[in-house]
N, C-alpha and C positions, 0 to 999 in steps of 0.2 A: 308754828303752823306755816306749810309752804303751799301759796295758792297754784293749781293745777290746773290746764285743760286737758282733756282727755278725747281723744279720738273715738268716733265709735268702733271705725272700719271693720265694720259688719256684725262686732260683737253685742248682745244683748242685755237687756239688763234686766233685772227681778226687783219685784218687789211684793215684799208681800205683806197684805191689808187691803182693804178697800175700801177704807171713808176717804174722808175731804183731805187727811195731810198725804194718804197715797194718793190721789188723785192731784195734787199739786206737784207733787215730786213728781208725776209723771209726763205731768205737764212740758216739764224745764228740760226731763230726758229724751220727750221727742222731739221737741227744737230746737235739743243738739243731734241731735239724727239716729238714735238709740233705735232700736227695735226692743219694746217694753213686752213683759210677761207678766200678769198679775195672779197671785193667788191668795184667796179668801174664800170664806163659807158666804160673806157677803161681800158684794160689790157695787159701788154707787153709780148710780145709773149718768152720772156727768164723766167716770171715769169708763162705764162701758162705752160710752159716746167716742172719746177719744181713743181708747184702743179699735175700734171702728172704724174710724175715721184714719188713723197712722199706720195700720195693716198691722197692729199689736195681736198677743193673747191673753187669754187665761184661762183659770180654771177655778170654779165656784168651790173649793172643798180644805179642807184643812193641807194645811202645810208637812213635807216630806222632805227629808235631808235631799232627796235625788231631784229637788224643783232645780237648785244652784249647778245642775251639771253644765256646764260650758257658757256660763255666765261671768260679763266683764266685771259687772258690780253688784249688788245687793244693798237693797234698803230692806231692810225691818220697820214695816211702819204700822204694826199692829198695837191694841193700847193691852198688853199682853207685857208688862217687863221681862216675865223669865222666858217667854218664848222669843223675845223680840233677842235676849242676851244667848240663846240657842243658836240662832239662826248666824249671830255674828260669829260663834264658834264654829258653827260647822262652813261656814265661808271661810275662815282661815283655813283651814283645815283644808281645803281645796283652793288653796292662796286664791284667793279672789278677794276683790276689795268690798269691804261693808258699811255701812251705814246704820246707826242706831236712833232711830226716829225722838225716841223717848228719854235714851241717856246719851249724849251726845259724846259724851269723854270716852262710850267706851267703843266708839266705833273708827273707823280709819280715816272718815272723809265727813265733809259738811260740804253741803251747795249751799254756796252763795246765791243770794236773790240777783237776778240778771235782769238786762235790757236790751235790745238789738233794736242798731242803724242798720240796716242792710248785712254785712256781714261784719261788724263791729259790735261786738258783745261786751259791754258792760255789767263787772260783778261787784256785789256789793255783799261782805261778809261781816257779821255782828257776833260771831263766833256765839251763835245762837240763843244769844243773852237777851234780842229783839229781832226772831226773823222779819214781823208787820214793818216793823223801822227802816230796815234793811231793804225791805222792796219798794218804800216810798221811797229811801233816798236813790236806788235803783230808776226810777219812774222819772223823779225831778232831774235827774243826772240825763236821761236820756231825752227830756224836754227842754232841758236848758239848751244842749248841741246840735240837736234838729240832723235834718237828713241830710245835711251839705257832709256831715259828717261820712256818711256814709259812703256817700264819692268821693266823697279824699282819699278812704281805703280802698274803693275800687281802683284808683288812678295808680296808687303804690303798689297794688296788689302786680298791675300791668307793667310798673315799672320796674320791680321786682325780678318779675321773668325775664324780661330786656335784659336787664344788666348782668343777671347769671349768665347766661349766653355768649353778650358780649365782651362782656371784661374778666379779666385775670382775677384769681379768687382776692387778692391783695388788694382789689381797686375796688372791689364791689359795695366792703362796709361804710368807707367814707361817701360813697355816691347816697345810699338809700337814704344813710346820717343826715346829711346836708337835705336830700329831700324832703322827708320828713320833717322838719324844721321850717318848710315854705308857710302861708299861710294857706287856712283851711281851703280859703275861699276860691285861693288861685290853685289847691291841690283840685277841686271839686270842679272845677270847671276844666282843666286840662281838654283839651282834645289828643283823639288819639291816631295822632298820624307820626309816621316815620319820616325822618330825612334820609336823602341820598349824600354823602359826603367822596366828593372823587380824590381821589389820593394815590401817587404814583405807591409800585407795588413793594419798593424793598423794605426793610421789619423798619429801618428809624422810619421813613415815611410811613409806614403803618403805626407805629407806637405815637408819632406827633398826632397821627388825626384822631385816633385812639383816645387821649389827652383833650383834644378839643369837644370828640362824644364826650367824656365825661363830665367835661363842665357842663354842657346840655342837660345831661344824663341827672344831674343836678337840677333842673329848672323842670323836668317830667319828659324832657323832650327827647324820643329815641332817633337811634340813627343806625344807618346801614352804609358800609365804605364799599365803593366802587375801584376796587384795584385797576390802575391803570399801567400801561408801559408807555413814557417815555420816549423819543427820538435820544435824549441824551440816555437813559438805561440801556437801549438796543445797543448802542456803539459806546463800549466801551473800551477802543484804541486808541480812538483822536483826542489829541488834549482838546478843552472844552471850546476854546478858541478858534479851533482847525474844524468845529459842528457847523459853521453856517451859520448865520445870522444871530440870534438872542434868544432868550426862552424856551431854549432846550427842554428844560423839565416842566415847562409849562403850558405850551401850546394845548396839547391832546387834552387836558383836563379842560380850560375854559373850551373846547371843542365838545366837551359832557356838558357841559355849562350850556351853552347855546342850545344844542340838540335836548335840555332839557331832563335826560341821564341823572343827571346830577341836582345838587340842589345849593351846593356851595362844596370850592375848595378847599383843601389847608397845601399851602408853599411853605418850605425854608424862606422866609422874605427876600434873604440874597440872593434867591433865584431870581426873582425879579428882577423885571428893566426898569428905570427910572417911573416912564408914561404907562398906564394898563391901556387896553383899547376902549374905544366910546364907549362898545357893550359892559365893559366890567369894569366894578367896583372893589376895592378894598372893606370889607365890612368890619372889622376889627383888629387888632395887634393882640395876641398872646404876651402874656407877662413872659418877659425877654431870661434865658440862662445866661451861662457864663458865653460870652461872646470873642472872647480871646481862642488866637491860634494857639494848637502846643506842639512843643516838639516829641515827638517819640520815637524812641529807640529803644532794641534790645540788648545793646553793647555799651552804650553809650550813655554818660549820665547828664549832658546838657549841650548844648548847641557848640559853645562856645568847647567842647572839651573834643569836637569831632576834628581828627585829623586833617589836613590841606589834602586835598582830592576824594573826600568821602564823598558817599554820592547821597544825595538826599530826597526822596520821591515826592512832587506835589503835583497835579494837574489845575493849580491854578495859577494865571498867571501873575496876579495881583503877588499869591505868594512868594513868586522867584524872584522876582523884581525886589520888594521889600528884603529877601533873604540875603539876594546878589548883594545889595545895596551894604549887609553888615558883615558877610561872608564871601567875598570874589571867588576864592580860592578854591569851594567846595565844584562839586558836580552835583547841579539838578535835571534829573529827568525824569519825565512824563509819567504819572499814576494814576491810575483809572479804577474803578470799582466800586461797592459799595464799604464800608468802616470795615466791616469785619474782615472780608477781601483782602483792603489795604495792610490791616494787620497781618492775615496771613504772608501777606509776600514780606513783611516788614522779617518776620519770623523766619525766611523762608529762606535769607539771606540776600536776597536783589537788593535791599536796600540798605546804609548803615543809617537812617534816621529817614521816617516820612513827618508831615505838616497835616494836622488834621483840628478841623472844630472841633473845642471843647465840649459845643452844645448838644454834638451829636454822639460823644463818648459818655456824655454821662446821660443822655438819654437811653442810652443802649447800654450801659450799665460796664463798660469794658474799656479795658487798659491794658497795656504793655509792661516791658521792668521800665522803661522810667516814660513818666509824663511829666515835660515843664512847660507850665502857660506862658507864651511870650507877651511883657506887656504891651497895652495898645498902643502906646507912645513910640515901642521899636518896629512893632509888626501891625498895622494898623486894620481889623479885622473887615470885610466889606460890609456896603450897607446892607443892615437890616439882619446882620450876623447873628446868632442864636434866639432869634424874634423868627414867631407864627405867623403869617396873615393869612385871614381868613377872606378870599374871592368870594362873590356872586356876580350876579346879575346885574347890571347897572337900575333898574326897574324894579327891583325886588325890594322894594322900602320897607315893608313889612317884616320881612322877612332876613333883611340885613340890620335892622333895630333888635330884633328878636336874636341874632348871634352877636351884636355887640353889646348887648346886657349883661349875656352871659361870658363871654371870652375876654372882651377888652381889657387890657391894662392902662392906666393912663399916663403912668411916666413910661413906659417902655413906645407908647404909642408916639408919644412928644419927642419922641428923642429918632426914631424910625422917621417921623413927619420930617424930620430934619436932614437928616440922611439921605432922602430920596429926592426930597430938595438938591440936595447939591449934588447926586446924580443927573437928573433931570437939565439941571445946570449944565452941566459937561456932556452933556448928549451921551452920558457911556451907558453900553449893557451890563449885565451881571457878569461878561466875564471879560470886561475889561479891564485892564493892571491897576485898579483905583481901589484904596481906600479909605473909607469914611467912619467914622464911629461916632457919636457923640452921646456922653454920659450927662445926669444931674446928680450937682450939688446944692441941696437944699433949693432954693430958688433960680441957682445956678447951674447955665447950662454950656459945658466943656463940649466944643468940638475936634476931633483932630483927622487930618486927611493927608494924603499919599497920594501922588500918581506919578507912575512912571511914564514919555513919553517916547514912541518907535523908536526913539533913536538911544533908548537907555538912560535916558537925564532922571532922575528922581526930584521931583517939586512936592516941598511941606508944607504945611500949613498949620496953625493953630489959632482955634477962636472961644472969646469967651465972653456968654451976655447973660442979661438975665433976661430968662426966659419963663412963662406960665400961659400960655395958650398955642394954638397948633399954629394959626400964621404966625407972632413970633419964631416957635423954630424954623417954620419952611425958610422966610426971612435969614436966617442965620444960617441956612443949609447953602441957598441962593448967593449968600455973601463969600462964602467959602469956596463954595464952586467957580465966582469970579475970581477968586484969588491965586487957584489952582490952574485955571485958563491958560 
């Protein structure tokens, strides 16, 4: 037996009898939305009531093959066996599905005794050995779960539509998954407002805030992304250093932020300056990717294989400095664009190897013929390298508790806390030749740091503590940063 629901969409249904068991059956077929047709010589005056009342018909007189024309289903509910086993015949007979009131094995379908929370229909099927049983335990089942139930499924029903919408058909089944799975209580009470989430416009930064909805999108909470451009996406000639001051890709978003556009950020972290301003907060850390540089080339199978005067394309300067430091010999010059850009010029021959984040290749799903990750010990990744942070409002306490529930990670966070630490330490912005990485080992916490200074010197550092709350790393970020000094 495969239990079914069945749509009405417009189709009607037949039954024909008219005592008390068609009059229950008909019951159940118009609060699923059926348009009922009844025929019998008699008809009980509780089932005329209800075709009355649902805008059904009938018709008081014996039964005719031509009742079933353009009908979705058919009950036989007469105490008549060979007319009741007629009737399922000539429904087949005009494929339509039937119902045998009295011999139940020989019809196509049985209704389950039901119960409705609002639009949560509970069925309860006895496969007709005790329908009376079936609709009490139907009754107790729908008094046990009460109406909170019923706005849970309101709440998914809306979340539902949100997520078709906004997410890729691949993302949509884990999100409902996971929501479904909340408790009733905080399903049933969800409010239904949307976030604004501002996010510069190219696909990685659309896919990263993308990633951020969904974990929301997880908790009931919808969101809408605010594509924004950049002063660093506008100009994409000058290396990042030659833009002006710091937070090239960040200004114009916390600028939604204030004007209130917006309702929170998502940054690559290492966009970020060490300090946010008064107004803004960090409300979370995103669980951190792979945070390592790689090399890539299409001629070329690793760094170390590239000929003395290849040219090598990065627009940052942390990375030429670190690269000069293990390769003099090559030529690095200036690359701008977004990943897939880079790639094409990579292809395109301008370049025999570009330097690009790992975190944003495999977020965007794309590679060249060779990718090698350099580790962070030769190429030391900047802070807050393949880690999310999520901006707000500096005031938005509510509201920054409510995205760090859902996004934060907390060894990625600890380990960021630390890193920004010893930026802050060294007064540098996101695109100054520094960097910083630090990972954990079980309780321990590996720092390592880079910075090259004007005049070309490279100063290293390495530290190691144990570490388990956020001022110990800052502590550690702070100690490094004097070392680097």
């Amino acid at each position: 037996m495969l239990p079914i629901t069945l749509r009405p969409n417009g189709a009607r249904a037949v039954i024909v009898g008219g005592g008390a068991v068609a009059a229950r059956k008909a019951e159940s077929l118009v609060a699923a939305g059926f348009p009922v047709f009844v025929v019998a010589p008699q008809i009980d005056a509780r089932l005329r009531t209800l075709l009355a009342q649902s805008g059904g018909g009938c018709a008081q007189r014996a039964y005719v093959s031509g009742d079933l024309q353009d009908a979705a289903l058919v009950i036989a509910a007469t105490n008549d066996g060979e007319l009741n086993a007629r009737i399922v015949a000539d429904a087949r007979a005009l494929r339509v599905l039937a119902s045998d009131a009295t011999n139940v094995e020989e019809g196509d379908f049985t209704m389950a005794a039901t119960t409705r929370i609002g639009d949560l229909t509970i069925s309860v099927d006895s496969r007709s050995n005790a329908p009376a049983f079936a609709a009490r335990v139907a009754r107790e089942v729908g008094a046990a779960l009460g109406p909170q139930y019923g706005e849970a499924l309101r709440t998914l029903a809306r979340m539902r539509a949100y997520v078709k919408e906004a997410f890729p058909a691949r993302q949509r089944a884990p999100i409902l998954r996971s929501l479904a799975e909340r408790p009733v209580e905080e399903l049933a009470s969800m409010p239904e407002t949307t976030l604004v989430c501002a996010s510069r416009r190219s696909e990685l930064a659309t896919i990263q805030s993308r990633s951020v909805a969904a974990l929301l999108a997880e908790r009931g909470i919808a969101t809408s992304i605010l594509g924004i451009t950049t002063h660093g996406d506008r100009d994409r000639e000058h290396a990042i250093d030659q833009l002006g001051g710091v937070n090239v890709f960040v200004k114009e978003l916390e600028s939604a932020l204030r004007a209130r556009r917006a309702d929170y950020a998502v940054h690559s972290c290492k966009d970020l300056a060490g300090s946010l301003p008064a107004d803004m907060r960090i409300a979370a850390i995103g669980r951190r990717d792979d945070p390592r540089d790689a090399f890539c080339s299409a001629r070329y199978a690793s760094f170390e294989s590239l000929p003395s005067g290849a040219v090598v394309g990065t627009s940052s300067p942390r990375r030429r400095a670190l690269l000069a430091a293990l390769r003099p010999d090559l030529r690095y010059e200036n690359l701008r664009g977004n990943v897939d850009t880079r790639l094409r010029k990579l292809d395109g021959g301008a370049y025999d190897a570009i330097v690009l984040a790992m975190a944003g290749l495999n977020r965007l799903g794309l590679r060249c013929a060779h990718v090698v990750p350099f580790e962070v010990e030769r190429v030391v990744p900047a802070a807050g390298q393949g880690a999310l942070a999520i901006e707000t409002r500096a005031q938005d306490d509510d509201l920054a508790e409510m995205l760090r529930a859902a996004v934060n990670d907390a060894p990625s966070e600890l380990c960021v806390e630390c890193e920004r630490a010893a930026l802050r330490e060294l007064r540098a912005g996101c695109s100054a030749p520094l960097g910083i990485h630090a990972y954990l080992t079980e309780a321990t916490m590996v720092v390592e740091g880079a910075f090259a200074t004007p005049g070309g010197t490279l100063h290293r550092s390495r530290l190691e503590r144990s570490v388990s709350t956020p001022e110990e790393a800052r502590a550690l970020g702070i100690e490094l940063g004097g070392r680097l000094k």
